[in-house]
C-alpha positions in Angstrom: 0.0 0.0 0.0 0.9 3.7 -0.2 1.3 5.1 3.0 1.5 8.6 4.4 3.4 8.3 8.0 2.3 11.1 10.4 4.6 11.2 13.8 6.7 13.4 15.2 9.2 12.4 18.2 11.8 9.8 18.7 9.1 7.0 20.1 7.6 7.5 16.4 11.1 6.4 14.8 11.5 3.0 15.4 7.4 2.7 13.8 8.6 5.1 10.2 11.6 2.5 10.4 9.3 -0.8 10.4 7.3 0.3 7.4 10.4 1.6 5.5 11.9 -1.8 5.7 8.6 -3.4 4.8 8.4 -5.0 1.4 4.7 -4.5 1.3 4.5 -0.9 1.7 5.6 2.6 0.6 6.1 5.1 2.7 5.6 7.9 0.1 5.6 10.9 2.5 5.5 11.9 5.9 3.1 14.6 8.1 5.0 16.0 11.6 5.0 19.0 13.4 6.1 22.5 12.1 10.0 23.0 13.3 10.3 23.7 17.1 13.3 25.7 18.8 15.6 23.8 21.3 18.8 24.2 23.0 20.3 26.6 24.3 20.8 29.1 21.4 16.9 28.4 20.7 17.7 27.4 17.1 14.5 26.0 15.0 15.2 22.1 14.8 12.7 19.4 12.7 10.9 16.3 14.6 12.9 13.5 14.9 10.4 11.8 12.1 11.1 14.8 9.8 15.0 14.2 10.4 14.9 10.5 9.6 12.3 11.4 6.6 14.6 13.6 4.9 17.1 10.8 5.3 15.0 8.6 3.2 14.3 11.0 0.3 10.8 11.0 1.4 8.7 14.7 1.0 7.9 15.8 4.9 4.8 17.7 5.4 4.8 20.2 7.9 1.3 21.8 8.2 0.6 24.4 10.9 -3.1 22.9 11.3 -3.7 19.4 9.7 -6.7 21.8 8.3 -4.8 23.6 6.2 -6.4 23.9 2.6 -2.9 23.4 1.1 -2.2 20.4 3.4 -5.1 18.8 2.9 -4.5 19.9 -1.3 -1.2 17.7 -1.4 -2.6 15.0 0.7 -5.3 14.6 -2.1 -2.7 14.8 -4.6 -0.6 12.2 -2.8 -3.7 9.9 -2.5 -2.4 7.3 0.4 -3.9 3.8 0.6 -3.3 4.5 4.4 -2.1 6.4 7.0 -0.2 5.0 9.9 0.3 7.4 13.4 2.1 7.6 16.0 2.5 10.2 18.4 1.5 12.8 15.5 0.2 15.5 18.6 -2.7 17.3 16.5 -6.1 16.7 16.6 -7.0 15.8 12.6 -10.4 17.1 11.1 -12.9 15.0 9.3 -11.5 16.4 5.8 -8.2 14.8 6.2 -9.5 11.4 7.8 -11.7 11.0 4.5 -8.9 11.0 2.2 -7.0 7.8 2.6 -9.4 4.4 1.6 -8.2 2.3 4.6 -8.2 5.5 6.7 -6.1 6.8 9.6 -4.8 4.1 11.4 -2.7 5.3 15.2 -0.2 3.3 17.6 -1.6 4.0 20.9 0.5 3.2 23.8 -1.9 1.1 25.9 -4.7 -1.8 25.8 -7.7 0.4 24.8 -10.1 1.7 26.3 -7.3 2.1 29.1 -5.5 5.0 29.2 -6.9 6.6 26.3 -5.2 10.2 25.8 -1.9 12.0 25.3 -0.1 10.5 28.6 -0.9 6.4 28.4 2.5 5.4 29.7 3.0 8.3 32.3 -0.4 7.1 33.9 -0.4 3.4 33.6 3.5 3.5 35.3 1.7 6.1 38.0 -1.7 4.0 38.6 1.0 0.9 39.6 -0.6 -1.2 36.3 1.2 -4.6 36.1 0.8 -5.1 32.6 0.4 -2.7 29.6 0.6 -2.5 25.9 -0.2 -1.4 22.9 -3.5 -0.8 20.0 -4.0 0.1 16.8 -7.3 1.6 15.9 -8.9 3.2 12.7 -8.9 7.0 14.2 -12.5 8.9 14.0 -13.2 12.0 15.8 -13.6 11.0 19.4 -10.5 11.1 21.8 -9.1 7.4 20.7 -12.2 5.8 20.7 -12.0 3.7 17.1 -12.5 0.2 16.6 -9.1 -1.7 17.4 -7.0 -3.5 15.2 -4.7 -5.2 17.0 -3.0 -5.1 20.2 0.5 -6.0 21.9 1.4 -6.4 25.6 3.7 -5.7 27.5 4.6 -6.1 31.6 5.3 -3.0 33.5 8.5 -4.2 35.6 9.0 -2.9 39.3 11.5 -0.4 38.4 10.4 0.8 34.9 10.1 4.6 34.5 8.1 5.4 31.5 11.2 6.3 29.7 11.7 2.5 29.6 8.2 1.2 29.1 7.5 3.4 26.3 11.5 2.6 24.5 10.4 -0.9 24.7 6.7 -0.5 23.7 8.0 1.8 20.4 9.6 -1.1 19.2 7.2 -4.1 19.9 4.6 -1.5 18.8 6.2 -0.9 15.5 5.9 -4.3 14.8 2.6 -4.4 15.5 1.8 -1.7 13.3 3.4 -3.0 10.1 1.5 -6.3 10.8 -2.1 -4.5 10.9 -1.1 -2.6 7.4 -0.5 -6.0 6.6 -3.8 -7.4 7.1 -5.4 -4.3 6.2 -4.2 -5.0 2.9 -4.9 -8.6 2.9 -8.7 -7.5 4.0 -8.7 -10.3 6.7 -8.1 -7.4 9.3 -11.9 -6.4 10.9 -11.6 -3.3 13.3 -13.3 -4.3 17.0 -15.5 -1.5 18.3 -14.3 -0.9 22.0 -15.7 -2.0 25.2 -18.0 0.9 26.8 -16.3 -0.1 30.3 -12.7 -0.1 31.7 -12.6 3.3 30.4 -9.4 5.3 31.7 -8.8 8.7 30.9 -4.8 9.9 30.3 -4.8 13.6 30.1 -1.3 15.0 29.6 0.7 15.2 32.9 2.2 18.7 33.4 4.9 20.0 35.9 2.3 21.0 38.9 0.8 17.1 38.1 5.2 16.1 38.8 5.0 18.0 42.2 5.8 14.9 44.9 3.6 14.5 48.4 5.9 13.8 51.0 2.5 12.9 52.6 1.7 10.4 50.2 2.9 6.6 51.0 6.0 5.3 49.3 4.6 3.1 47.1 2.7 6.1 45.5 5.6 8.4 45.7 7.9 6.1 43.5 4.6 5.3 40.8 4.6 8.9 40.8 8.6 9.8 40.2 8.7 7.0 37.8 6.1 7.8 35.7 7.1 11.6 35.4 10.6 10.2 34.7 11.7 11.2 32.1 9.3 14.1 31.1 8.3 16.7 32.9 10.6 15.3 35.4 9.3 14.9 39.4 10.3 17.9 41.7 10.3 18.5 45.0 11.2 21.8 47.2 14.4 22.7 49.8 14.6 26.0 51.2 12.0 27.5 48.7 14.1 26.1 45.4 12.8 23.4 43.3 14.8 20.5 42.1 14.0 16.9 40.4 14.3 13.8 41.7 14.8 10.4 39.6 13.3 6.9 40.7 14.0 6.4 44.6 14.1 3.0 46.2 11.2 1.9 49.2 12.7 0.8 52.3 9.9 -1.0 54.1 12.1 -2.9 56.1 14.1 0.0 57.4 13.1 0.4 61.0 15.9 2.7 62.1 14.5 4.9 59.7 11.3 4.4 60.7 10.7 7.7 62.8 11.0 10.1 59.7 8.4 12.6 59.2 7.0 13.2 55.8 9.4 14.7 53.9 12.3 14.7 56.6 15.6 14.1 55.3 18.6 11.3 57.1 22.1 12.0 55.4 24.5 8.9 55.4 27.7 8.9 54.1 26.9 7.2 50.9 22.9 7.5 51.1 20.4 10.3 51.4 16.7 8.8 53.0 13.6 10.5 53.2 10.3 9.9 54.9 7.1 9.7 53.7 3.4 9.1 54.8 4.1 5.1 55.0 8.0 4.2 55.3 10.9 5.7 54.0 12.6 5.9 50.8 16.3 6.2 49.6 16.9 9.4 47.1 18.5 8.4 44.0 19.4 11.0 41.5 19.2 15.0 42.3 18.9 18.2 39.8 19.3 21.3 41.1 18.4 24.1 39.0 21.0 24.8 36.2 22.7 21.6 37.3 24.0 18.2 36.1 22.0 15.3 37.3 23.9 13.6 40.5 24.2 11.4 42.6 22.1 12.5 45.8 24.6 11.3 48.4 26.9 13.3 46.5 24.6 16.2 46.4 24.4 15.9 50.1 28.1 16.8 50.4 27.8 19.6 48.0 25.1 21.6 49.6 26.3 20.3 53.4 22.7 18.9 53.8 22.2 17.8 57.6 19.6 15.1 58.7 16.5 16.6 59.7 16.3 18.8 56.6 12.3 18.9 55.4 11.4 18.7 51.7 8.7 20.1 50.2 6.3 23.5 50.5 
């Protein structure tokens, strides 16, 4: 079939790849985002799909608004037999879902009609899910409600941030999408219409959602540092200033610790623990502001932390 690819980050890559490679398909062009800045010196900078695009020789469209006249002009003049998404990130009007015959057809990072939204990973890591995976659906105009395709799974280890859930489910994913273009084409795929229960809701987790509650048992305070890990990135306050935090380890066992309040810091020589609303945890990797990621033990000696120090507001 020909195919029209619309993604933009990196967990989009390893999907573009699949269907590059396939033998089936051509990938004839490619829909992302408009060029954002980044860095330092705030220089405009294409997706990562748009980068790996250009590699292949393949025309990258870049519309403002998948409404565009022009856009939605080329896309007619392009006339795809399908078109595969992941992690596109704008909401595409009923003129451009009528052009291709198979439709739109997205990667969503869970088991629909869980975790349907812009955060699935972030919230199934957070909510302490045990297992997790992947769909693909035929995209209509409600918020990733389409009839499923196909689906993948995938366990959510003990320790997985969703930095490493969603690198692993980009690639199992990818193969799951080349194998529903696959049977689209073949006509023996049949979309499923979803369930009308187990409905979860994963709206986009921003930095006030990354703020940790001292207050809140352990277990929650490591769902919740894992799952903000990598992006927006779990903070917590000393002295007034915010810093992150990466994943920290529970310590049920840890009766000498035992006494710490919410939030109170104990400084070892080679560990920095703090309390929480159940038992305590042990800090594993500081930012400050401006700053490197470290080592918190180490941070501890850089900022002469004592024991008895409170976190948080």
């Amino acid at each position: 079939m020909r195919l029209v690819f619309a993604g933009t980050p990196e967990v989009a890559v390893p999907a573009l790849e699949a269907l590059l490679a396939s033998d089936r398909h051509e990938v004839v062009a490619v829909v992302t985002r408009p060029d954002a800045t980044a860095g330092r010196g705030r220089k405009l900078v294409s997706s990562p799909v748009a980068q790996r695009a250009e590699e292949a020789g393949i025309e990258v469209l870049k519309p403002v608004k998948p409404r565009d006249e022009d856009f939605l002009a080329r896309l007619r003049e392009i006339a795809p037999d399908a078109c595969p998404v992941v992690a596109y990130g704008a909401l595409l009007p009923k003129a451009a879902l009528e052009i291709p015959a198979h439709g739109w057809v997205n990667l969503h990072f869970s088991l629909l009609p869980a975790w349907r939204g812009a955060a699935p990973v972030q919230h199934a890591v957070m909510a302490g899910d045990e297992v997790t995976g992947a769909s693909t659906f035929l995209i209509e105009q409600g918020l990733d409600s389409g009839p499923v395709f196909g689906v993948v799974t995938e366990d959510v280890r003990p320790t997985d941030t969703s930095g490493d859930l969603l690198t692993r489910l980009a690639h199992s994913g990818a193969g799951l999408l080349t194998a529903t273009m696959d049977g689209i084409e073949d006509g023996r795929l049949v979309p499923r219409t979803q369930p009308t229960e187990g409905i979860t809701i994963a709206p986009k987790i921003t930095v006030e959602d990354a703020a940790v509650d001292w207050n809140a048992p352990a277990l929650r305070v490591d769902r919740l540092i894992r799952g903000c890990t990598p992006a927006p990135g779990a903070w917590t306050l000393l002295d007034g200033e915010r810093f992150k935090l990466g994943p920290v380890t529970p310590l049920p066992g840890r009766e000498d610790l035992a006494g710490l309040a919410p939030g109170e810091l104990s400084v070892a020589k080679n560990a920095v623990y703090a309390g929480t609303g159940s038992h305590a945890v042990e800090l594993g990797e500081v930012q400050q502001q401006g700053k490197k990621l470290m080592r918190a033990a180490d941070w501890a000696r850089g900022v002469r932390l004592a024991s008895g120090t409170r976190l948080g507001a």
